[in-house]
C-alpha positions in Angstrom: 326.5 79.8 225.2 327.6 82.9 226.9 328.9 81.0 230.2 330.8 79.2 227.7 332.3 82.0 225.5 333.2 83.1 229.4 335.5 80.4 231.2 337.1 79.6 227.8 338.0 83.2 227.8 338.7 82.8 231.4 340.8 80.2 231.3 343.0 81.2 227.8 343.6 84.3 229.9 344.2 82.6 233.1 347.0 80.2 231.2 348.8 82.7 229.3 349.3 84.8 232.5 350.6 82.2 234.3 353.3 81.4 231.8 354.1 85.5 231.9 354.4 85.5 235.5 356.7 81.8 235.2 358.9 83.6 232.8 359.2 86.7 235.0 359.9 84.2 237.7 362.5 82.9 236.1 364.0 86.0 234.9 363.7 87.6 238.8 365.4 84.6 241.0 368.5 84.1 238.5 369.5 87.4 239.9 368.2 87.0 243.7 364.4 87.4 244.4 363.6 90.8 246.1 360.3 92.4 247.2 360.4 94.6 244.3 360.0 91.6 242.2 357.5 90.5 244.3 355.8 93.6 243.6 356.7 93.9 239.7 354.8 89.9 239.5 352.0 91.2 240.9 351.6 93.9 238.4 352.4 92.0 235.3 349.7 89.2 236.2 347.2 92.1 235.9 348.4 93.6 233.1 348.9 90.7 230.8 346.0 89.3 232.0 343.6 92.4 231.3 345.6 92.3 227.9 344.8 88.8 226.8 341.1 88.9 228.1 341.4 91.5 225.3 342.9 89.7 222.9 341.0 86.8 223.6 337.5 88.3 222.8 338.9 89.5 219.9 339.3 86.2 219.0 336.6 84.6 219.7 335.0 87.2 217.6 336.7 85.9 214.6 335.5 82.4 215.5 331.9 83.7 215.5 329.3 83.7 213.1 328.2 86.9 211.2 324.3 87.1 211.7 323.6 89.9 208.2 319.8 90.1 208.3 318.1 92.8 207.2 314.2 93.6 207.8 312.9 96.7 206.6 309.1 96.0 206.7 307.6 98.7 208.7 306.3 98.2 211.7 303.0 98.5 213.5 305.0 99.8 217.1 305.3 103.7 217.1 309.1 104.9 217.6 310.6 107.7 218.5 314.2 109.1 217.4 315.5 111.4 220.4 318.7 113.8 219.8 320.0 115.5 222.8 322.1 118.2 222.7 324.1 120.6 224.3 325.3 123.3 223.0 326.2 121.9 219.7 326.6 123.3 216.4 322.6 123.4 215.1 323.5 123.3 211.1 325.3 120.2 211.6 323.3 118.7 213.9 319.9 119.3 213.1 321.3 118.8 209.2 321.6 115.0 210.5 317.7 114.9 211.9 316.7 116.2 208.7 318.8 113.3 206.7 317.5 110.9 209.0 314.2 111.7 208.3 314.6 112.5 204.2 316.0 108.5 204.4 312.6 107.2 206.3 310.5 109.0 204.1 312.4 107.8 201.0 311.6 103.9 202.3 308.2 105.0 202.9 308.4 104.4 206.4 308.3 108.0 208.2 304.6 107.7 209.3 306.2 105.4 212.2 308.5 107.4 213.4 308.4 111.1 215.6 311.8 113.2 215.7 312.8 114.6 218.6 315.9 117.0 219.3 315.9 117.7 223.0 318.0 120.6 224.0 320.1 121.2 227.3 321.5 124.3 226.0 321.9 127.0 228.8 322.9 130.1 227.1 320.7 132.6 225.1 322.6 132.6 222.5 322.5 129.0 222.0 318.8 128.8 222.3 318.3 131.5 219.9 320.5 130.1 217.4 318.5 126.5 217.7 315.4 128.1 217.5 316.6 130.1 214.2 317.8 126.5 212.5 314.8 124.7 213.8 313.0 126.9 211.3 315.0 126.2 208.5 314.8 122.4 209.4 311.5 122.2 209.3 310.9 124.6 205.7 313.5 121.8 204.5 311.7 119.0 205.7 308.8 117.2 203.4 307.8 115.2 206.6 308.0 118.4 209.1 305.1 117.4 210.7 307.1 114.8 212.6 309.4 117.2 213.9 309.9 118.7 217.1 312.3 120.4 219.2 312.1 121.3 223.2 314.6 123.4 225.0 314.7 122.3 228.8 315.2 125.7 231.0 317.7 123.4 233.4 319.8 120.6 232.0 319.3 118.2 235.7 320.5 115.3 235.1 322.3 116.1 232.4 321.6 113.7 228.9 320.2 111.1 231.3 317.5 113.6 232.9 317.0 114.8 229.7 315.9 111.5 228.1 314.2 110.6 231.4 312.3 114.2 231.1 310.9 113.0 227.5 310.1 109.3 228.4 308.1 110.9 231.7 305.9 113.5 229.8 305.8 111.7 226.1 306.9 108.9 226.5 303.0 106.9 226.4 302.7 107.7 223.0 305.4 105.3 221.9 306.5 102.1 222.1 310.0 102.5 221.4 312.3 104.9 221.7 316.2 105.1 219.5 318.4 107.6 221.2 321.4 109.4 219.3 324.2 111.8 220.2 324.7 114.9 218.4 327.2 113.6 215.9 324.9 110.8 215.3 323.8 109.5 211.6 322.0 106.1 211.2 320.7 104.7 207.9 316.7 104.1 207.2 317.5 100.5 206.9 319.5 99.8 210.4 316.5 101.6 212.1 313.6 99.5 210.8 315.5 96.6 211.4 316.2 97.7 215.0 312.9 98.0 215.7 311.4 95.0 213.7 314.0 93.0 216.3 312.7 94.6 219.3 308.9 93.5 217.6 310.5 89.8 217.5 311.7 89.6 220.7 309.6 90.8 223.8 311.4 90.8 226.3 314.4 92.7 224.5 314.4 95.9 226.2 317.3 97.7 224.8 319.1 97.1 221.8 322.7 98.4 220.9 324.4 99.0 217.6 328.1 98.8 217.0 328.8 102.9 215.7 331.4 103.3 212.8 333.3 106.6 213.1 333.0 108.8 209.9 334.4 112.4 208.7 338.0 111.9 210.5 340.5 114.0 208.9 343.5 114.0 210.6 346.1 111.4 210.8 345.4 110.5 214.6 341.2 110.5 213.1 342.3 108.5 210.5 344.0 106.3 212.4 341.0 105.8 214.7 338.3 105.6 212.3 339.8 103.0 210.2 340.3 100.7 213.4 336.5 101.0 214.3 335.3 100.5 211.0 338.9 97.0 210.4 339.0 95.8 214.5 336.0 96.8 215.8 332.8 94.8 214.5 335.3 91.7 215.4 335.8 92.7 218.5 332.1 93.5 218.9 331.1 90.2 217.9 333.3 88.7 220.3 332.0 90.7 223.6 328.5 90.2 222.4 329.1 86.5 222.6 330.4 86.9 226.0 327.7 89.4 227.2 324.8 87.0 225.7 321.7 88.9 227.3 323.6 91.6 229.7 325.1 93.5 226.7 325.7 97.3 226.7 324.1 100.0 226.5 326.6 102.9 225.1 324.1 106.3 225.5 323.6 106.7 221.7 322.6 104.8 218.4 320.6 102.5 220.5 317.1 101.3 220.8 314.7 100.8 224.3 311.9 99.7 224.6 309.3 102.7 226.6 307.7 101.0 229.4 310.7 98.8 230.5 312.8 101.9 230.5 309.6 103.5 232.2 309.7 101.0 234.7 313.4 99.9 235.9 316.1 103.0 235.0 314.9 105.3 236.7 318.7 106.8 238.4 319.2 107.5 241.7 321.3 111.2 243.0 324.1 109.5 244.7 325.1 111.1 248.1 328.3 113.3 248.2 330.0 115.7 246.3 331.3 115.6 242.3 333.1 113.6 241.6 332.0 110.5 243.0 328.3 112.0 244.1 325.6 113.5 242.5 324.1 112.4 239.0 325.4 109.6 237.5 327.6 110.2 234.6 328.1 107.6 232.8 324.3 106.5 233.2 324.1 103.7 230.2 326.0 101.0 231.7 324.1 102.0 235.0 320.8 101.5 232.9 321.5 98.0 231.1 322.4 96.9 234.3 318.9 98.0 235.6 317.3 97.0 232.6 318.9 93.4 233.0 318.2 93.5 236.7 314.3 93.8 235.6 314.1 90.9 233.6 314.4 92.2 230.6 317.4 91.3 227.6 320.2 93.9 226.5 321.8 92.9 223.3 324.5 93.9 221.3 324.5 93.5 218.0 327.2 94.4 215.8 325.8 93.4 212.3 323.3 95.8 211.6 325.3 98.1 209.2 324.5 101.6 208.6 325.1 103.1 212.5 327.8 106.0 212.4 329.1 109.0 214.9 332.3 110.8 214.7 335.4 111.1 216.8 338.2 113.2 218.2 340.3 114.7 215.6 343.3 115.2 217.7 344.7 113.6 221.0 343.6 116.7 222.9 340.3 116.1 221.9 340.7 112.3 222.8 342.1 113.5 226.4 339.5 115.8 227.5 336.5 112.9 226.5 338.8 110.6 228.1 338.6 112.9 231.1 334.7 112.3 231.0 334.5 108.9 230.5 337.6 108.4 233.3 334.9 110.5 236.1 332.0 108.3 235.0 333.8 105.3 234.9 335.1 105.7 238.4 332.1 106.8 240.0 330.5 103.6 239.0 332.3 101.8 242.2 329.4 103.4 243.8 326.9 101.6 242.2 328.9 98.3 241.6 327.3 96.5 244.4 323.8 97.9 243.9 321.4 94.7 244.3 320.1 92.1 242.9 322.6 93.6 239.5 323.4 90.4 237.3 326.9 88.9 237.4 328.1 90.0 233.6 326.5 93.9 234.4 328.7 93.7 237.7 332.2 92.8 235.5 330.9 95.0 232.4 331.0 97.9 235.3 334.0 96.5 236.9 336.2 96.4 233.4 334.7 100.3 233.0 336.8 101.2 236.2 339.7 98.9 235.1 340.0 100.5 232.1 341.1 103.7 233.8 343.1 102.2 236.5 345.2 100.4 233.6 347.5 103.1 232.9 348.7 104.2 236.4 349.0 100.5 236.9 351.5 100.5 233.9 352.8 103.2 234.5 353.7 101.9 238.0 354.9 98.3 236.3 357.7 100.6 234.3 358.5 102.6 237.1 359.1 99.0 239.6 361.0 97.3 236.7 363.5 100.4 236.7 363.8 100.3 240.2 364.2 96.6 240.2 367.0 96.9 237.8 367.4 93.1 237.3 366.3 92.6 233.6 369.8 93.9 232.0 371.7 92.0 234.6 370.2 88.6 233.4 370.5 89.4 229.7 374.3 89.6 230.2 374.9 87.5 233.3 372.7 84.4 233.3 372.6 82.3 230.1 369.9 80.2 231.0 366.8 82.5 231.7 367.8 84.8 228.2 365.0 82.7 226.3 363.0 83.6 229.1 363.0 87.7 228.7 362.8 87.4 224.9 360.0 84.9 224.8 358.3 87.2 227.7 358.2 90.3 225.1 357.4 88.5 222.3 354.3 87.1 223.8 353.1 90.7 225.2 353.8 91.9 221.6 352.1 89.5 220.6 349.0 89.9 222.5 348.8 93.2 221.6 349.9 92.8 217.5 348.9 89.1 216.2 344.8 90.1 216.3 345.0 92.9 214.3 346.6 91.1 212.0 344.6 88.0 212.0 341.2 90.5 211.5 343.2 91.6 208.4 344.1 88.4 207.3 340.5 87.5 207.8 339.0 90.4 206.2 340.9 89.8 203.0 339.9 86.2 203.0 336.1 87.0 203.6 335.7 89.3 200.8 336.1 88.2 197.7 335.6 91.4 196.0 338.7 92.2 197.1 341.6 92.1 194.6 345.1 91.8 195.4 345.8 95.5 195.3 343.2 96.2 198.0 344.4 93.6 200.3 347.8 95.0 200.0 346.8 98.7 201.1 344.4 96.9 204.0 348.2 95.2 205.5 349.4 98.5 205.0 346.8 100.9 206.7 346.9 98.2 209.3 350.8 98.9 209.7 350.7 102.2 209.5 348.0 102.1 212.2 350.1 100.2 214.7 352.6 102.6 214.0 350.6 105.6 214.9 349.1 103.7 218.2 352.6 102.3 219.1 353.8 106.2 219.0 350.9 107.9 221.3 349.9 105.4 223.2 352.2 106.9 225.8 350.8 109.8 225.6 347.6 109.1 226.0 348.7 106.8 228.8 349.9 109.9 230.6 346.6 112.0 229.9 345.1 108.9 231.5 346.8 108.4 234.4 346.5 112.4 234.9 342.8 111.9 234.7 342.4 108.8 237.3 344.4 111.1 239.7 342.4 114.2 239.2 339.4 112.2 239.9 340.8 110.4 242.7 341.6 114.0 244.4 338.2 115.4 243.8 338.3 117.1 240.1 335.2 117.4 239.1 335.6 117.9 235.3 331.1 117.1 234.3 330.2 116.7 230.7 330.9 119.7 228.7 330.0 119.7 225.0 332.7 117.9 222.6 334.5 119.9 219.7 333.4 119.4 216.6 335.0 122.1 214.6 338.3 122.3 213.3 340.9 120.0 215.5 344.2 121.3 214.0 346.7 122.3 216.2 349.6 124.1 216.4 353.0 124.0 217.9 352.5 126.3 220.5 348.8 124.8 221.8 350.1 120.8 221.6 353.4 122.4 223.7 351.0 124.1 226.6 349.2 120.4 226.9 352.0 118.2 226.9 355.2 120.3 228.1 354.5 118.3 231.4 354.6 114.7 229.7 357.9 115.9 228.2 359.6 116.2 231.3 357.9 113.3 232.5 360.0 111.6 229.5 363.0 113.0 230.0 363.4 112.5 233.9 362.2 109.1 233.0 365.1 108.3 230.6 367.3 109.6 233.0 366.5 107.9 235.4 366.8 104.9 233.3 370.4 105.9 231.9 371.6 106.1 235.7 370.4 103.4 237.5 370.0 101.0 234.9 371.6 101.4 231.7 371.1 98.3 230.1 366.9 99.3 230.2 367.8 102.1 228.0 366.8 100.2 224.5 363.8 99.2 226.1 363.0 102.5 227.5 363.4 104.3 224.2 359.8 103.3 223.0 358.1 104.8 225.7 360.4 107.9 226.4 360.6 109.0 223.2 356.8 109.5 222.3 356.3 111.3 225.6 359.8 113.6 225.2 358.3 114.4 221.1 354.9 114.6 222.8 354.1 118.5 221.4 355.5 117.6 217.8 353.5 114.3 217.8 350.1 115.9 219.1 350.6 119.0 216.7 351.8 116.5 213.7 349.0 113.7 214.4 346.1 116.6 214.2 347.2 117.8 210.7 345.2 116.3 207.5 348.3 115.3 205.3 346.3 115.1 202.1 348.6 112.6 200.7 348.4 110.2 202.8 344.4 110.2 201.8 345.1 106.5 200.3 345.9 105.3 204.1 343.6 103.9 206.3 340.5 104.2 203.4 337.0 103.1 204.6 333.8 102.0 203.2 332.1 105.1 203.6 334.4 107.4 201.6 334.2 105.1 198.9 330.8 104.3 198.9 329.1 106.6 201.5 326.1 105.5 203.1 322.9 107.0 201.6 322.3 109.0 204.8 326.3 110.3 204.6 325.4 111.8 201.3 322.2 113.1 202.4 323.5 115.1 205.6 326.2 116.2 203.5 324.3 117.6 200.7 322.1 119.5 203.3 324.9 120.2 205.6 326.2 121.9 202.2 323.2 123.4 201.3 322.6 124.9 204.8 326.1 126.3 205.2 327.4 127.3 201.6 328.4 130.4 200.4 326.0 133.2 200.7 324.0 130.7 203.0 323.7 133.4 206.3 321.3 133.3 208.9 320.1 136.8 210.2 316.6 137.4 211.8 313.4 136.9 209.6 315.3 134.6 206.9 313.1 131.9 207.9 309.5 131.8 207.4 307.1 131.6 210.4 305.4 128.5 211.0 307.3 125.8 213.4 305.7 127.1 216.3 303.1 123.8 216.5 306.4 122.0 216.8 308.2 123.4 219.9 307.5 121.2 222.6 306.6 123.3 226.0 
């Protein structure tokens, strides 16, 4: 099934490129073929292609069939729930480990599960403060007991050597083991039935959920959270289809099973210096590919409901995880041709790099078809190829447009609780989204490229803790981040205006975002309460029983008159600090 889903995918990709590069052919030799057309066709045939393999699993995820099964028998198989973090805000985050555990207890399943928040946190103050909340955790918590919390003096290896530190010295005592991030919430229900599908199936030894982002605020949060929750679980269903038993492993809100991991991920210290040496980064995709290389299955699957983390409130935000992921994703070329890795691991790996060499590649693509300066020419000189530049863009916008609109379409006609008023604001949320995206995706394209190049000359950026407090930003603060991308605009339209003034209207789209770079950043990070009825999601109407839990303790924990000083707590978690 999956080698199917693949060369259909393949070959929709493969046909739809080649009719892009014949109407760019077209368009290039009515006005005399030069080498910087040769150049420009090379380019396009790997940006529309990488764009319609998109698109196309998108697609085939709307073709597929929605498996909702939910098991919440307990089961015999031990499990335990790891949360490392590093240096993270403890009210929220051990607020979410004390949900988690509230929901199992409330299905009357807790007696199979052990929670575990491993800490990487370096400074003092940090460890003190964790130490201080893990008290008030576990005077909160009915099923304390099951609660523990270790401090590693020195974070090697980062979140990977931290997991690895827990499956080496506790790991025997489970069979299973789910691992979150810090902003990580996931329902009683999806965890049973994670682990009831690793009891069904053997030789599954990892299992992946498809995350919903919840809490955004902002517009740009907004914007994103209502895409993961509309686009994402199609587009999910679509990759999964493709990955069949090499799926992905994403570092959080996932299942493994002990022993397989025991045996087969155990990650190498590549030779060299940051960036490209040292630890691994971004280990998971490393790991499935290990896991897979073993024997065992790693599955996707997007159905199971009730798996959340948040998001960046704010492009900055957005730019410096990008800047993460972009270091990881690059230094997997080290570890692409590692042996005996299965085909669809090798590609999953390959389409991680891709999806940072994209925007320079782009960005390149503009720059040539500036230089080339042929396109206006045609549109006035040569009558016969003007079909040819129009169908050209209307198939690109296309290919980027038509599936979000066909997963709305879709969604409406699934759900027949859906009136006709709902349906409306889902078209509506769905335009205002491609607004938003149309308006900073240059900008992000720029933070992008800025990261591959800072990588490429030996930036080594690591993993430093997200932000997770307020993401509003000002004027002044978006202006320092972005004052470079506004010249980067500017020169760019005027370059455009002299050496090819008939580009102009098609320049505008992309030079204005990045010249209104500061005002968009600074606007798109502001929570514009009236717009509140945009871009609503499921779990703001009806929150998820383990939402409402974290944020009733959360609330509890951090209300008025709610200050932590020495001696607030009472003594007694000692038993659960793990040495």
């Amino acid at each position: 099934m999956a080698a199917a889903c693949r060369w259909a995918v393949f070959a929709v990709s493969a046909v739809v490129t080649a009719y892009c590069g014949y109407l760019l052919t077209l368009l290039a030799r009515a006005d005399g073929w030069t080498s910087l057309d040769s150049l420009r066709l090379m380019l396009s045939t790997i940006c529309v292609f990488w764009l319609t393999w998109g698109a196309s699993a998108g697609l085939l995820g709307l073709m597929a069939r929605r498996r909702v099964v939910v098991d919440t028998v307990p089961s015999p198989n031990r499990t335990a729930i790891l949360m490392p973090i590093y240096n993270e805000d403890p009210p929220s985050t051990f607020a979410r480990v004390a949900a988690i555990s509230n929901r199992l207890m409330a299905l009357g399943a807790h007696s199979g599960f052990d929670l575990f928040i491993l800490s990487d946190s370096q400074s003092l103050d940090s460890a003190a403060r964790e130490a201080l909340w893990f008290e008030r955790l576990l005077t909160d918590s009915p099923a304390r007991e099951q609660i523990f919390y270790r401090r590693r003096p020195k974070n090697t290896g980062r979140k990977a050597g931290n997991v690895e530190d827990f499956v080496r010295r506790s790991g025997a005592a489970y069979r299973y083991a789910l691992v979150l991030d810090a902003d990580s919430l996931m329902d009683a229900e999806a965890i049973l039935t994670m682990v009831r599908r690793m009891d069904e199936t053997p030789r599954l030894g990892l299992l992946q959920t498809l995350p919903s982002i919840i809490h955004a605020r902002s517009i740009f949060g907004r914007a994103m959270q209502f895409s993961t929750h509309l686009y994402n679980p199609v587009y999910a269903r679509g990759a999964a289809l493709l990955q069949g038993h090499e799926g992905p492993y994403w570092g959080h809100n996932a299942i493994f099973r002990i022993d397989a991991f025991a045996q087969s991920c155990g990650l190498p210290e590549l030779g060299g210096k940051p960036p490209f040496g040292g630890h691994i980064l971004s280990h998971d995709y490393v790991e499935a590919g290990l896991l897979a290389r073993a024997g065992h299955e790693v599955r996707l699957d997007p159905d199971i409901a009730g798996s959340f983390e948040e998001g960046p409130d704010n492009i900055l935000d957005f730019a410096k995880r990008d800047q993460r992921w972009c270091q990881g994703n690059l230094q997997h070329a080290r570890v692409l041709l590692a042996p005996d890795f299965r085909m669809w691991n090798r590609v999953t790996l390959l389409q991680g790099i891709f999806s940072y060499l994209m925007p320079p590649l782009w960005l390149l693509l503009l720059v040539v078809s500036i230089a080339a300066a042929d396109l206006g020419h045609h549109y006035r000189r040569i009558g016969g190829p003007d079909w040819a530049g129009w169908a050209l863009i209307a198939i690109v916008a296309g290919i980027l447009i038509l599936p979000k609109l066909l997963v709305a379409f879709h969604a409406i006609a699934t759900d027949r609780r859906r009136n006709l008023e709902s349906g409306l604001l889902i078209l509506v949320s769905v335009f205002a989204e491609i607004v938003v995206s149309t308006l900073v995706a240059p900008i992000i394209l720029m933070f992008q490229v800025r990261a591959v190049f800072r990588v490429l000359s030996g930036f080594d950026g690591g993993w430093p803790a997200s932000n997770r407090a307020d993401s509003k930003l000002g004027l002044a603060q978006a202006w320092a981040s972005s004052w470079w991308i506004c010249c980067c605009g500017g020169a760019g339209l005027a370059m455009v205006m002299t050496i090819a003034p008939s580009l102009a209207i098609w320049s505008v789209p992309v030079a204005l975002p990045m010249i209104l770079a500061p005002l968009l950043i600074g606007l798109t990070s502001q929570h514009v309460r009236v717009l509140d009825w945009l871009w609503r999601v499921a779990e703001e109407t009806a929150p998820s029983p383990v939402i409402l839990e974290w944020q009733a303790i959360h609330a509890r924990w951090t209300g008025p008159g709610r200050v932590i000083v020495d001696g607030d707590f009472a003594a007694g978690g000692a038993a659960n600090v793990l040495g």
